[in-house]
C-alpha positions in Angstrom: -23.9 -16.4 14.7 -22.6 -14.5 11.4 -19.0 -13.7 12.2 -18.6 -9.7 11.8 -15.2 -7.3 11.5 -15.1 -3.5 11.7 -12.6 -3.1 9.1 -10.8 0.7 9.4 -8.9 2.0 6.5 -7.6 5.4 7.2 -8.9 8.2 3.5 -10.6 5.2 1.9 -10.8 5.0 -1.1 -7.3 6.0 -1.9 -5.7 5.8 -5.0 -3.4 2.8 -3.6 -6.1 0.9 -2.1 -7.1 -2.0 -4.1 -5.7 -4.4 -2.5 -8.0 -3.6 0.5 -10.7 -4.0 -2.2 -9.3 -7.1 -2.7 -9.4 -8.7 0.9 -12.7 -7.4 2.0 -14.0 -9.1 -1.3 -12.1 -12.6 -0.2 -13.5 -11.9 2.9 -17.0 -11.8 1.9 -16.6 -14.9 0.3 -15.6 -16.7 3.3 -18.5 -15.4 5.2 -17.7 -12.9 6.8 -19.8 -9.9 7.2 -17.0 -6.7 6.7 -18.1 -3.6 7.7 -16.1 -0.4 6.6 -15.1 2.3 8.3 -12.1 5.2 7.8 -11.1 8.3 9.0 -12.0 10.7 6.2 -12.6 10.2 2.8 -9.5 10.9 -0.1 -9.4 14.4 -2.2 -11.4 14.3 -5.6 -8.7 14.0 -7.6 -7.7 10.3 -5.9 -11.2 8.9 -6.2 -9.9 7.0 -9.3 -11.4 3.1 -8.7 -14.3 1.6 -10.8 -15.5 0.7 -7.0 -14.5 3.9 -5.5 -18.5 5.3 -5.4 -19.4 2.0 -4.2 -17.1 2.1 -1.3 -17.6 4.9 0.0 -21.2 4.4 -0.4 -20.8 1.7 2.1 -17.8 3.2 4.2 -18.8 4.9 7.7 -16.4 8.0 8.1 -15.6 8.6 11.8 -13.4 11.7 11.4 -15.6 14.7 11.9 -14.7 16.3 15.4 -17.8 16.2 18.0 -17.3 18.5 21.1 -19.9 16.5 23.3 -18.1 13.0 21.8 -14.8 14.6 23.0 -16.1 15.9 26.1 -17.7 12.7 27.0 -15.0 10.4 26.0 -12.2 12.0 28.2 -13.4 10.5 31.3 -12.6 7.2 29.8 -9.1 8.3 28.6 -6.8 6.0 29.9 -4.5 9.3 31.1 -1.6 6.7 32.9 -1.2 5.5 30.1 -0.6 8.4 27.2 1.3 10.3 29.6 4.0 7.8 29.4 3.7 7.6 25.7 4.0 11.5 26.3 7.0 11.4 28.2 8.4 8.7 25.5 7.2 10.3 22.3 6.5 14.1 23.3 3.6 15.9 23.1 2.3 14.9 19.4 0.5 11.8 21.4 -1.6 13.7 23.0 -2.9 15.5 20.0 -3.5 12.6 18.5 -5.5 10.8 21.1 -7.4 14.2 21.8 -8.5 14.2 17.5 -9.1 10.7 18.0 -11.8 10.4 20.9 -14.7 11.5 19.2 -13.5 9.0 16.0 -13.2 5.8 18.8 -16.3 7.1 20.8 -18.3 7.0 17.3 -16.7 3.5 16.6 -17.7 2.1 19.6 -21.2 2.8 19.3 -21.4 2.2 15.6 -19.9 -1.6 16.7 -22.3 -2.0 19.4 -25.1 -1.5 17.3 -24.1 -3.9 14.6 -23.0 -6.9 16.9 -19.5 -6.1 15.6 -16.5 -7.8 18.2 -13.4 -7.0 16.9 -12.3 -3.9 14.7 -9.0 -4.3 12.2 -6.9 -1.2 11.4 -5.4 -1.4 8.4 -2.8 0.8 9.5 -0.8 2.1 12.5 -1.5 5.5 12.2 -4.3 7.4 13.4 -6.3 4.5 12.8 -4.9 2.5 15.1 -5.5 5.0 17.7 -8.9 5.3 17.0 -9.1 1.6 17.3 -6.8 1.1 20.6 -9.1 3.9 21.9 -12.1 2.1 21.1 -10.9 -0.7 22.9 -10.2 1.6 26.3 -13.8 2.8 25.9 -15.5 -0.3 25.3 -13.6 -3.4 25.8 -14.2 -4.4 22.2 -10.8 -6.5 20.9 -8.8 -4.9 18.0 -5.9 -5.8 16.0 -3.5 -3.8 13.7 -1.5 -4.3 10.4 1.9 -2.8 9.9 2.3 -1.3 6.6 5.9 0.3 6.3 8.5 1.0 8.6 6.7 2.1 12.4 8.3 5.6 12.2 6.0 6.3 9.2 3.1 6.5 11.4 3.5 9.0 14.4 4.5 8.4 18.0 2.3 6.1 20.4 2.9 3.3 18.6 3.3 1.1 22.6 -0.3 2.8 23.2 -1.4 1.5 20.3 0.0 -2.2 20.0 -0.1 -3.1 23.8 -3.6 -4.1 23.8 -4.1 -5.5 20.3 -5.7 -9.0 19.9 -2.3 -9.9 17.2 -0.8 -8.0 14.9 0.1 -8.6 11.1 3.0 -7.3 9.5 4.2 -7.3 5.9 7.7 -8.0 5.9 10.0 -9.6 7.9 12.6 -6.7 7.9 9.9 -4.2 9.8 9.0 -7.4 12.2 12.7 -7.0 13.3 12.2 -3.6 13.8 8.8 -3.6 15.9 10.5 -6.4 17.9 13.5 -4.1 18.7 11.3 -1.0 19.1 8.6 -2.0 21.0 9.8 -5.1 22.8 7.3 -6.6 25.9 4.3 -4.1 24.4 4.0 -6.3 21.6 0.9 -8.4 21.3 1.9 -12.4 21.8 0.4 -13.2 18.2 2.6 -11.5 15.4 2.0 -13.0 11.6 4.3 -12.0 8.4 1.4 -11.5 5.8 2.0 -9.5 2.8 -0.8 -7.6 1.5 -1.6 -9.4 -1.8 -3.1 -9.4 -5.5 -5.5 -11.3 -7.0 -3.8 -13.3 -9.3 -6.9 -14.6 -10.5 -7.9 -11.3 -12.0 -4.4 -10.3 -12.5 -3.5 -12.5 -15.6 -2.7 -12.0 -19.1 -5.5 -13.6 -21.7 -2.2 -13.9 -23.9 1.4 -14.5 -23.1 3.8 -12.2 -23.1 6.0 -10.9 -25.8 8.8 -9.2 -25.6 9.8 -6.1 -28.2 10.4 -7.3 -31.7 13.6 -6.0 -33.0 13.2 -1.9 -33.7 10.0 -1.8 -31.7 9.9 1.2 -29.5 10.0 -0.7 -26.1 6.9 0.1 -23.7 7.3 0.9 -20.2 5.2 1.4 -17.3 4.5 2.6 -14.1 1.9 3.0 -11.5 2.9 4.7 -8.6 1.6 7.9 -6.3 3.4 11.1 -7.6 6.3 11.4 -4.6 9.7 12.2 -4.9 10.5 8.9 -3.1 8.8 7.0 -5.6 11.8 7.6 -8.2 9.8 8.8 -11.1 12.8 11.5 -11.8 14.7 8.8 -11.7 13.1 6.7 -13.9 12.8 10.2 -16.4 16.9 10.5 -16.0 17.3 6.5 -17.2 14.9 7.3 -20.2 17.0 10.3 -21.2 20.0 8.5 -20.9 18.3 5.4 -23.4 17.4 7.8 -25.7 20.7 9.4 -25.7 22.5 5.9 -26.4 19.5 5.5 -29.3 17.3 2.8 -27.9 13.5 3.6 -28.8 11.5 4.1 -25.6 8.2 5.4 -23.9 7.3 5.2 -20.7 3.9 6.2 -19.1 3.1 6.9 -15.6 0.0 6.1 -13.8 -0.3 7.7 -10.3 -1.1 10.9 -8.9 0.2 13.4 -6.1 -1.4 13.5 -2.8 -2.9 16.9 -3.1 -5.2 15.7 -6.0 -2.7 17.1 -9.2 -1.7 20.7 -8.1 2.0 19.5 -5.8 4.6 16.6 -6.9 2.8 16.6 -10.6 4.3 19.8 -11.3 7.6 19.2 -10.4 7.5 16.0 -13.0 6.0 18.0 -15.6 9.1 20.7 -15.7 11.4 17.4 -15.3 9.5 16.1 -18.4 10.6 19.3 -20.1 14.1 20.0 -18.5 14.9 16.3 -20.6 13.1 17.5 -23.5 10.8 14.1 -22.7 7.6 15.2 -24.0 7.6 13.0 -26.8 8.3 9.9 -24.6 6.7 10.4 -21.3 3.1 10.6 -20.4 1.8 11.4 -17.2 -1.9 9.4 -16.9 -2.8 10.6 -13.1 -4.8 8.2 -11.1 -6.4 5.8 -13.2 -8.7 2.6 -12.1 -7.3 -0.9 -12.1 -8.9 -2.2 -15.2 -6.9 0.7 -17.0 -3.9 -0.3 -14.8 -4.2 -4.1 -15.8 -4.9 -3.1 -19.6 -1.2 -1.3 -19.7 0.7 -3.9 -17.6 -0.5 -6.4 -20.1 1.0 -4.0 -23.3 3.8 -3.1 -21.5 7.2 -4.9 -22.4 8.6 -3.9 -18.9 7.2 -2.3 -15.7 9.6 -0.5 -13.5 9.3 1.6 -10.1 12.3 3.5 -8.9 11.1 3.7 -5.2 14.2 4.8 -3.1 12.4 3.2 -0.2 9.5 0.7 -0.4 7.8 -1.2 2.1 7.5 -4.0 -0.1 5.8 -3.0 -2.9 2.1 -3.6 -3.9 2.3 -2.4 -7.6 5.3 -4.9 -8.4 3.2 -7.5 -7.5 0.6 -6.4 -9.6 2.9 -6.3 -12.7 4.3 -9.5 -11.9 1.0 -11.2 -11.5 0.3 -10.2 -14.9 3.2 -11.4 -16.3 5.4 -8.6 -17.0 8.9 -8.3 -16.7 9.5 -5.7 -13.5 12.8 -3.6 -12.6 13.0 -2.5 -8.7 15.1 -1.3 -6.3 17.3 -2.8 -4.2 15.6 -0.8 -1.4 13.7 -1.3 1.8 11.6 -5.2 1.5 12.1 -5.3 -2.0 14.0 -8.1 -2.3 11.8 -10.1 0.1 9.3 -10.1 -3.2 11.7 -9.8 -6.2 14.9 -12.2 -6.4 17.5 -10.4 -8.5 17.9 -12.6 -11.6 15.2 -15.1 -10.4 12.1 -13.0 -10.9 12.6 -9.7 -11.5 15.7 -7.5 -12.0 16.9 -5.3 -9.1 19.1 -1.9 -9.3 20.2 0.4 -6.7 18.0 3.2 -5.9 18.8 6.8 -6.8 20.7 5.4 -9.7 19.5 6.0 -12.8 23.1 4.3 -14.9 22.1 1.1 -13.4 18.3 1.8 -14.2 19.5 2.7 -17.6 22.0 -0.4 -18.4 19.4 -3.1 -16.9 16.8 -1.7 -19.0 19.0 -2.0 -22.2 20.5 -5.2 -21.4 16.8 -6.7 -20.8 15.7 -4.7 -24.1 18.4 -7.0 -26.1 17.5 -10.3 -24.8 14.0 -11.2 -25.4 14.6 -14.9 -23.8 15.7 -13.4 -20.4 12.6 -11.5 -20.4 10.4 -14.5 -21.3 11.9 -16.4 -18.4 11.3 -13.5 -15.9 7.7 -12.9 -17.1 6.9 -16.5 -15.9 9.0 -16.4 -13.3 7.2 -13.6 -11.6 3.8 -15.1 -12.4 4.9 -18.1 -10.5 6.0 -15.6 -7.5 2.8 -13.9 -6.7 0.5 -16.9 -7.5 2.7 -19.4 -4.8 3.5 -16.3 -2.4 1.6 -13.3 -2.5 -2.2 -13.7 -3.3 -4.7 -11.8 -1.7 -6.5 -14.9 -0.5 -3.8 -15.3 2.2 -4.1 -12.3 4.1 -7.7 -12.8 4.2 -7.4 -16.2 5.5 -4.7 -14.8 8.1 -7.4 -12.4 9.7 -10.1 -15.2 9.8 -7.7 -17.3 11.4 -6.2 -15.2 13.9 -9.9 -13.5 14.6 -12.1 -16.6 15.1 -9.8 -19.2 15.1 
């Protein structure tokens, strides 16, 4: 019997999404038949992939509302239930599971009709309730992944992780949270699993070389255009580089979430306020052949993230080699050891962004060691392989 998943990504394709690219594709190559589902698909301007057409060509999209799916599905609502989440969380739950019944109602049928047992939501958001849903209406076994820290994505969260087959969480930081949050509603099978790269993709053809003595030094990052990502940041430590008379330019790959017309333009009078215009480039959303081409010319990457999860694009940049700055923020330093494989600074601190980039600059050896060093990292701890294997495990066994 071929073993099959209903795999729900909430607006997929997003610009951040490769990595689910990446495990459905180790997935497929285990055998197992992944069929993809999301809520909506992402603005124009964040359909940036290579893959992205061929996703969504393949991607069943359950977020259009449906009066008789609504009206038919609140019989089934398990109403004990959500109005105790009510009373916990306030009225925002019941919002959600209302915009959600016609989504699970859709899902359920859609699994029934392809033999599909168990649904995976990448996410603990609406998705999840769509997926905990689908489980009220049909009994079919879910399970959940926890992305970031479990205020990030709305109230209901005991609604949505009572009933879950196991859970997987990324670091161990937000597993202490969940545990002190959400305490007997947790499922009994809880796994720490990163979401990975694929190294194997991820690699330089050539090693790395660090900038030759009065080469302008090349940095880059690839990040969604937030103010929490740091990119002003980053902009302030340039300034203050250029100001001290080190040569540097520094692109930015990543775009805003409402497709180039919010965050962007905030960056783009930053750019000018510094007179930066010479020295930083904004790219926008670009695929991840682009994204791999310029971590393997870049002499460092960097992200300024006041608060990251754990942090996706530092992997990336690590697995291809290249020396990466981060912040001392959030599960950061549950990927990058300061000193070890990676340099960390304080966030919201572009002095300290400023002296580690210069004092990296002038010691092409350090950055040699930290180039291998980071390799090493994401081959031995974070491939994308892993969490793959995780689901397979936990799902079938």
């Amino acid at each position: 019997m071929p073993r099959k998943i209903a795999y729900l990504v909430p607006q997929f394709p997003g610009q951040t999404h490769i990595f689910f690219w990446r495990e459905i594709r180790h997935l497929e190559q285990m055998g197992v038949e992944v069929h993809l589902f999301s809520t909506r698909p992402p603005p124009k301007g964040l359909i940036s992939h290579s893959w992205s057409e061929k996703a969504m060509a393949r991607t069943t999209y359950l977020g259009h509302a449906s009066v008789p799916d609504l009206l038919a599905g609140l019989p089934r609502v398990p109403f004990g239930e959500l109005a105790a989440e009510v009373r916990r969380d306030g009225k925002e739950v019941a919002k959600d599971a209302l915009i959600c019944i016609p989504a699970a109602r859709r899902l359920v049928r859609e699994c029934r009709a392809r033999g599909i047992t168990h649904i995976h939501a990448h996410s603990c958001g609406r998705a999840a309730m769509i997926a905990a849903l689908a489980n009220r209406f049909g009994g079919i076994d879910y399970s959940v992944t926890l992305h970031g820290p479990m205020q990030d994505y709305g109230p209901g969260q005991h609604f949505k992780w009572r009933r879950a087959k196991f859970a997987t969480i990324i670091t161990h930081k937000i597993h202490a949270e969940v545990i002190r949050d959400l305490g007997p509603d947790l499922p009994e099978r809880i796994r720490i699993q990163p979401m990975g790269v694929d190294a194997a993709t991820l690699r330089r053809k050539a090693p790395y070389k660090p900038p030759r003595p009065g080469e302008a030094l090349r940095i880059f990052t690839c990040a969604r255009l937030h103010f929490v990502k740091g990119h002003q940041d980053l902009m302030e430590a340039v300034r203050l580089l250029l100001d001290r008379g080190h040569k540097v330019n520094l692109d930015i790959a990543g775009e805003d979430d409402d497709g180039g017309t919010g965050f962007r333009h905030v960056l783009e009078e930053k750019i000018r306020d510094l007179n930066l215009s010479g020295h930083v480039t904004l790219l926008g959303a670009i695929d991840a052949d682009e994204v791999k081409r310029r971590l393997c010319d870049a002499h460092l990457f960097i992200l300024a993230s006041w608060a990251e999860p754990l942090g996706v694009a530092y992997m990336e940049a690590m697995s291809c080699a290249t020396p990466t700055i981060g912040t001392d923020a959030g599960g950061v330093p549950e990927l990058i050891q300061n000193g070890v494989d990676g340099v960390l600074v304080p966030p919201k601190d572009p002095q300290a962004m400023a002296d580690a980039v210069a004092a990296l600059a002038a010691d092409p050896h350090r950055l040699t060691r930290l180039s291998e060093a980071g390799r090493h990292t994401i081959e031995t701890r974070f491939d994308s392989r892993l969490g793959a294997e995780t689901l397979v495990q936990e799902i079938w066994g």
